[in-house]
C-alpha positions as CSV (number, residue, x, y, z in Angstrom):
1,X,0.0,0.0,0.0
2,X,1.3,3.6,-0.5
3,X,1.2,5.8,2.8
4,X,0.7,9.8,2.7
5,X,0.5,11.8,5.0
6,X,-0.7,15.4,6.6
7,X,-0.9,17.2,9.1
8,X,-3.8,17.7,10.7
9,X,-5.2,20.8,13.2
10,X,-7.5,20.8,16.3
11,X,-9.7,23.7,14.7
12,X,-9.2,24.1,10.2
13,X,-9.8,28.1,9.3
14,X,-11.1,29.3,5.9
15,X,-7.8,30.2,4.2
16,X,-5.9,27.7,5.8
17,X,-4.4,24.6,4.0
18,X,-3.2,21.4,4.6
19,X,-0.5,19.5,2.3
20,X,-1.3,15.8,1.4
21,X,2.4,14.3,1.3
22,X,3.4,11.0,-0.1
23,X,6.3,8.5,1.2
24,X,8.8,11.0,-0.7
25,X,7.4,14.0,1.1
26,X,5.9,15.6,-2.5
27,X,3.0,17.2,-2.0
28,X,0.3,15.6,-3.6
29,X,-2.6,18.2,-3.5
30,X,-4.1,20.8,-0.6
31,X,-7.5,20.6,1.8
32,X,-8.9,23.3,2.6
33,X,-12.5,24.7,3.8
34,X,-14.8,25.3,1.3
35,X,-18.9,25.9,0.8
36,X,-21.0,24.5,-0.8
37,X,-24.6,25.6,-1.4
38,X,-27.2,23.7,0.9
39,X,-24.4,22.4,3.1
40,X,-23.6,22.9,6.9
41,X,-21.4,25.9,7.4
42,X,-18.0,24.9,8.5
43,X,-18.5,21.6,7.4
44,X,-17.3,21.7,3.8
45,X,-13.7,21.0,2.6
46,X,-11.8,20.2,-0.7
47,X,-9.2,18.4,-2.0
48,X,-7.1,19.8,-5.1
49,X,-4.8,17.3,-6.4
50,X,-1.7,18.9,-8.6
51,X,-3.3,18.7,-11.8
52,X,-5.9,21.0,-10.5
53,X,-8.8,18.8,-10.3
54,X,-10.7,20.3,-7.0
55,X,-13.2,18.0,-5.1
56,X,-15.7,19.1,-2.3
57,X,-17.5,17.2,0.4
58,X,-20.2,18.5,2.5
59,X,-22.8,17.7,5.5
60,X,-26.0,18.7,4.1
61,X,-28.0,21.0,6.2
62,X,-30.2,18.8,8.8
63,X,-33.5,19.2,10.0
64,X,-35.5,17.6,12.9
65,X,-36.2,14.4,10.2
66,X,-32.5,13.8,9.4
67,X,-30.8,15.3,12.5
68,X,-29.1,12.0,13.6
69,X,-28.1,11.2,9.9
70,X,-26.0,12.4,7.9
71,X,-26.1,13.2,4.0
72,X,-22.5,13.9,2.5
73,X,-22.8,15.9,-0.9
74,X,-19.3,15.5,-2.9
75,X,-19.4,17.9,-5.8
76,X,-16.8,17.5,-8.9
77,X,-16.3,19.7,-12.0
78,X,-18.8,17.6,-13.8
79,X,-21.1,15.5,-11.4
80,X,-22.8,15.8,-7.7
81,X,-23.3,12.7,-5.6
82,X,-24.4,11.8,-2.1
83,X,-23.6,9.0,0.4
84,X,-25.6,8.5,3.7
85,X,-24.8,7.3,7.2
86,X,-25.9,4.0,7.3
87,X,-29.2,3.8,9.3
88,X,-28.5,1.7,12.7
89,X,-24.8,1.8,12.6
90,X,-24.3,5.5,12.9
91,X,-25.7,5.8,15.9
92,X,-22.8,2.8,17.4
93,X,-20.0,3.9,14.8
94,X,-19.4,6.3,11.7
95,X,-20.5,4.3,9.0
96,X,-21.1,6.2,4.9
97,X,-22.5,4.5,2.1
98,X,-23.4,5.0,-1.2
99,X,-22.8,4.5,-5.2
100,X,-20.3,6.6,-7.7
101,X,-20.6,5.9,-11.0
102,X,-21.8,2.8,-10.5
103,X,-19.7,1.3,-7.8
104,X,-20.3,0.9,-4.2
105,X,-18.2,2.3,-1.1
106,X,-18.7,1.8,2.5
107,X,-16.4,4.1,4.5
108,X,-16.9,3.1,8.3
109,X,-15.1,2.9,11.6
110,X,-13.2,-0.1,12.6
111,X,-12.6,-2.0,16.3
112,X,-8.8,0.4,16.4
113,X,-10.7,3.4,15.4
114,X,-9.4,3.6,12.3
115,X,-11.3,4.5,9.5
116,X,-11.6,1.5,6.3
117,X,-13.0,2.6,2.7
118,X,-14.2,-0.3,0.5
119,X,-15.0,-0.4,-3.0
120,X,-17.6,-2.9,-4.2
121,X,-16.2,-5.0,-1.1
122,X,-12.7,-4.2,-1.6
123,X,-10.7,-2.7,1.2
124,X,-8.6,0.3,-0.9
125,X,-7.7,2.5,1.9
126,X,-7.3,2.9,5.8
127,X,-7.2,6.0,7.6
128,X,-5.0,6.5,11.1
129,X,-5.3,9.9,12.7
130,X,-2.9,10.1,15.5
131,X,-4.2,12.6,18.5
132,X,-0.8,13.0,19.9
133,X,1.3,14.1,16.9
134,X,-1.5,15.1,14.6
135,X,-0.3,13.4,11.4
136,X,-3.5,11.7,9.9
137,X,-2.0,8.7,7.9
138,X,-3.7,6.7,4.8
139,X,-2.6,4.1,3.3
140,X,-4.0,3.8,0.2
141,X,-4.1,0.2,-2.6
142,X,-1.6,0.9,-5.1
143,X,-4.2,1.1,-8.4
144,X,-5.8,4.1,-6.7
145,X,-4.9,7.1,-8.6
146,X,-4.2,10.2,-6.8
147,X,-5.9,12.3,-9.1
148,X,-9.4,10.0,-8.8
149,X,-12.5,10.7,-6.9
150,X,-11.7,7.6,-4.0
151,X,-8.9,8.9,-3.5
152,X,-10.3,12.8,-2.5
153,X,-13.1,10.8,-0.8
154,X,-11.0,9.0,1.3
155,X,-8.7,12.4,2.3
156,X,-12.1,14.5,2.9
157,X,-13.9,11.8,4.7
158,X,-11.5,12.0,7.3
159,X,-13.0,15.4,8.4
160,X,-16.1,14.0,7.9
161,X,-15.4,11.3,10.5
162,X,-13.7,14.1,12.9
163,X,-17.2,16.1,13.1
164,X,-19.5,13.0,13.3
165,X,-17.3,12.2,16.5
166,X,-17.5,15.8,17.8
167,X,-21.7,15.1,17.2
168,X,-21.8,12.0,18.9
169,X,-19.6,13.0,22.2
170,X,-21.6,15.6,22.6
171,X,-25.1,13.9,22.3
172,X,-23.6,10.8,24.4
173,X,-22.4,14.0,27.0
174,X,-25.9,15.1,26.7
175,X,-27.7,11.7,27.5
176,X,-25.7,10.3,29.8
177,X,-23.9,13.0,32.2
């Protein structure tokens, strides 16, 4: 697997940016915060690769209906999708699903905390955030392509993950202190 690496912050400003490294320390593309129409302010960020191809992800505004699940909208150049938290699980653990161009991927939380993407079944990435140092590590099946849409997914999910724990330690606060 190939292994990149960023470095992550306790609280990401507009105009800030974080550099997605590789093994050799090249800088594979930038995250930064971002909007997107419809979605949750504050909770939109985007990947641009080095060829320039930018890629958004989103929490879609909730309402009392949806409030404990979450919609992610990922915008491209050309196309919009959406995956969902998976109804049941995301209340125990983060767990996304849904279909890009035809192919399924299931992003959820595993026993170490870690954070598995799969690809119609097929593990092609793992994401390790470390708390103490706060380098997020992925390591990432070699056929992905840097440039491709799992791969952004897989860098902006990780924020996606980081603010459905905030949510949940706050509602388990809430219920149980």
């Amino acid at each position: 697997m190939k292994r990149y690496q960023f470095n992550d912050v306790l609280y990401m400003k507009k105009g800030k940016t974080l550099t997605v490294e590789d093994e050799e320390k090249e800088r594979i593309g930038i995250i930064e915060k971002a909007d997107i129409t419809g979605c949750e302010k504050g909770h939109v960020f985007s990947f641009t690769d080095n060829g320039g191809g930018t890629v958004l992800m989103g929490i879609k505004k909730r309402g009392i209906k949806n409030f404990l699940h979450a919609t992610y909208v990922i915008k491209t150049e050309r196309k919009t999708y959406t995956l969902r938290d998976k109804v049941g699980n995301s209340l125990l653990y983060f767990c996304v699903e849904g279909d890009i161009d035809g192919q399924n991927i299931r992003i959820e939380e595993n026993w170490g905390g870690e954070i598995e993407v799969k690809v119609d079944q097929t593990h092609i990435a793992t994401i390790k955030a470390n708390e103490l140092t706060f380098k997020t590590t992925i390591l990432m099946e070699y056929n992905i392509d840097e440039s491709s849409i799992f791969f952004a997914i897989t860098v902006l999910m990780y924020f996606m993950f980081k603010i459905y724990k905030n949510e949940s330690e706050l509602i388990e606060s809430i219920l149980f202190d």
